[in-house]
Structures are given as structure tokens and as C-alpha cells.
N, C-alpha and C positions, 0 to 999 in steps of 0.2 A: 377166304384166307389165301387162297393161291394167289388172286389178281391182286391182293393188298401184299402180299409178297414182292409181286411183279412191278408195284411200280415204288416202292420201294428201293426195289434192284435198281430201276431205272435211273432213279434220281440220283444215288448213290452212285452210277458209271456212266451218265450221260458224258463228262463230259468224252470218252471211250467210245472206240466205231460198235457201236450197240449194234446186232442184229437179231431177228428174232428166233433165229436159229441158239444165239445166248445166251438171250434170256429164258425160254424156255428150257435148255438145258441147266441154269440156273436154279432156278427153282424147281427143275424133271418132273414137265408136262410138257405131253403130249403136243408137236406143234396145232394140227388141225384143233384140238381139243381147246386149246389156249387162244387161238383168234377167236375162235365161237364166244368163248367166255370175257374171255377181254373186252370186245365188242356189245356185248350183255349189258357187263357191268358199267362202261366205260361210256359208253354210244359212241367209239370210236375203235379206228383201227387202232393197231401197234404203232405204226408209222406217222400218222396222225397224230397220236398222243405223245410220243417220241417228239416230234419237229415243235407241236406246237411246247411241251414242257422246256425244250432247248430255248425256244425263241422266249418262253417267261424268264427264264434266267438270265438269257442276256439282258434282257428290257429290264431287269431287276436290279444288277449288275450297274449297269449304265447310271440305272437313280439315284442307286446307293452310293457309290462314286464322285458323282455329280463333279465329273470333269469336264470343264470346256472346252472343246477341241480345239478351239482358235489359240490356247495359251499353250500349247505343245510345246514351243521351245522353252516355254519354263520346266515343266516337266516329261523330257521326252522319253524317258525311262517307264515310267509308267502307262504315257501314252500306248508304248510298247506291247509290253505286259498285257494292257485292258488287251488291244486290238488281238493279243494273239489266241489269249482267255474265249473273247469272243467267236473268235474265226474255229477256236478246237469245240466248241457247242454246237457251231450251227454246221460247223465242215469236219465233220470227225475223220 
């Protein structure tokens, strides 16, 4: 229940400077306690799981969208938006 807690949180404020000092206060466990567990459950770090969730959303983002970057000056606004959407996922 804790780690389905935790990546819940996650999903829900990735796009937010996540740390795992956060999340773990988040959900109030113990850090040392929450990497052992996480890592159990997950076969990944925090951090690991973190980057690689950010990088699905962009990739996800992107498809759903399905903008082509060469037609930017028709829609430069949006262009906009996606890029910054993206840049706050992968660069919180």
C-alpha cells in the first residue's frame, strides 16, 4: 500500500521538482525504509522510476499531440506550450 501510495504521488506531481525527501514525507515513511521498499517492489530506484515515468509522459504527450514540428509557424503558440510542458517533466 505504501509504494502504490508513492507512485501515485508521483504521477500526480511529476510534473513538480519531486524529491525523495517529498515524497516520502508524503506519504510519512521513513526515508531509508522507502528506498529498500520501493526498489523491492519497483526493481528500481526512486530516481530511476521518477526520470524514466517523466520521459513516458513526454513520449506520450508528444503522440498524443501529434504535432509536426516543421509547421510551427502555423501554430507557434502551442508549439510553445508543448515545449515548455515538456522541458517542466524532464527539467523540473
Amino acid at each position: 500500500p505504501e509504494i502504490k501510495k508513492a507512485i501515485q504521488y508521483i504521477h500526480a506531481h511529476m510534473e513538480e521538482p519531486l524529491t525523495l525527501e517529498s515524497v516520502c514525507e508524503a506519504i510519512n515513511l521513513n526515508k531509508c525504509y522507502f528506498c529498500t521498499l520501493f526498489k523491492t517492489h519497483t526493481s528500481k530506484t526512486f530516481t530511476q522510476y521518477l526520470n524514466e515515468a517523466r520521459i513516458h509522459a513526454a513520449k506520450k504527450l508528444m503522440l498524443e499531440t501529434q504535432l509536426d514540428l516543421r509547421n510551427q509557424r502555423q501554430e507557434p503558440r502551442l508549439h510553445c506550450q508543448l515545449a515548455e510542458f515538456l522541458m517542466s517533466l524532464l527539467f523540473p
